[in-house]
C-alpha positions, 0 to 999 in steps of 0.5 A: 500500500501507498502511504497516505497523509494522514490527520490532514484535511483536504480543504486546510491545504495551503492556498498557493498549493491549490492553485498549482495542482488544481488542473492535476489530476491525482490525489493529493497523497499520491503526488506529495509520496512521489515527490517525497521519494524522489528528493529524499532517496537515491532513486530515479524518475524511473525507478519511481514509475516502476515502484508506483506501478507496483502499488497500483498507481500507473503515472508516467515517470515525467508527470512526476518530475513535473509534480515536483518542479511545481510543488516543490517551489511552494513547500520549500517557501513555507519551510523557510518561515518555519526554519530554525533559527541557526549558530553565528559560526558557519562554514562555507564551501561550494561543490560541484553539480552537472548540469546540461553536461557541464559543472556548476557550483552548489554554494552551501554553508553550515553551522558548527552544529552542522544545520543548514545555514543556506544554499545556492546553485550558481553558474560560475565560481566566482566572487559575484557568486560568492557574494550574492551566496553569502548575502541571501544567506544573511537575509535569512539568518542575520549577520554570523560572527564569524565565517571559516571557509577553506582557501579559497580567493573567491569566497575570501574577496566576497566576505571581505567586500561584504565587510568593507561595504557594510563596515561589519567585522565578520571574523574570516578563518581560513581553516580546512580541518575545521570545514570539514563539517560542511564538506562532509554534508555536502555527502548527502545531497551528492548522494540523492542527486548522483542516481539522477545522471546531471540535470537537463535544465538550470532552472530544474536543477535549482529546483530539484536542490531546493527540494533535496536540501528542504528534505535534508533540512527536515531529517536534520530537525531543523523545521520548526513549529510542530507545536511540541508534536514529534512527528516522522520526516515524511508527516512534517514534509506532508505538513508544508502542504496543510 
């Protein structure tokens, strides 16, 4: 059997929610299972047709690449303003992503906790990149005290130009022992998007990880109010929806 949503009601659904997947034509339960497996899972869009047919559910492995490019977006806004809030020590440090058959760079950051701070898929690697990383981070979390990266001359120059330009005094280490937290996280998105063989499209790619990361997040316990309910990883992705 599929598993279901349970101790939600339909017509509680998210307004924006509702106004992508009314022209979609399954159950809502279905459609958040399939989307739910496929960004938290080592599993390919085929092995999810198969897995469904299995179950009784015949849908064609690209109607649920297209559930989660449309879903995803709205659940992973509604996660943002439920985020934990995050330590001011963070590390920093980009990895590599195919897409269209050449590397792109995957900006990510963590805490000495190892929560996830924020990400960024971006098409070069470079200051630009490093800097509008770091400032998207900032609006979402507020300003850390201090920031250790590896050694790496783009990362350095945007958290410099940062503190010159807004005349803060983030603390800068240059230190690889000490970011092996965030390198060692970087493990757990490779290893869902690695089944997928590179993506097709930029737009699709900054999707998919949002949606990897979001899942990531949720595992790490890092959405908050679930008004002191314990609730498994998959009853608190389904909760974005409600």
């Amino acid at each position: 059997m599929l598993p279901v949503v349970l101790g939600y009601r339909l017509e509680s659904m998210i307004a924006a929610l509702s106004k992508v997947i009314k022209r979609m034509h399954y159950p809502l339960g279905v459609m958040l299972t399939c989307v739910r497996w496929y960004v938290t899972y080592p599993l390919s869009l085929r092995h999810l047709e198969e897995m469904m047919a299995e179950r009784g559910v015949f849908v064609d492995h690209a109607t649920v690449h297209r559930w989660a490019i449309k879903i995803v977006p709205v659940l992973a806004t509604v996660f943002r303003r439920r985020k934990r809030p995050v330590g001011k020590s963070w590390r920093m440090d980009e990895t590599y992503i195919k897409v269209h058959g050449q590397w792109k760079y995957l900006y990510r950051a963590v805490d000495r906790e190892g929560e996830t701070i924020d990400f960024l898929l971006r098409a070069k690697r470079d200051c630009a990149a490093a800097r509008r990383f770091l400032e998207q981070a900032i609006a979402l979390h507020g300003e850390p005290e201090k920031i250790t990266i590896d050694k790496s001359g783009a990362n350095t120059a945007a958290i410099e130009s940062y503190n010159v330009d807004h005349r803060t005094d983030i603390e800068l280490r240059r230190c690889k022992y000490l970011n092996n937290i965030v390198e060692q996280d970087h493990r757990a998105v490779k290893r869902i998007v690695r089944p997928l063989l590179g993506f097709k499209v930029f737009r699709c790619a900054r999707i998919l990880i949002t949606s990897i990361e979001t899942m990531h997040m949720i595992r790490k316990g890092q959405l908050d109010g679930n008004n002191g309910e314990v609730l498994s990883a998959a009853d608190q992705f389904y909760s974005l929806a409600f």
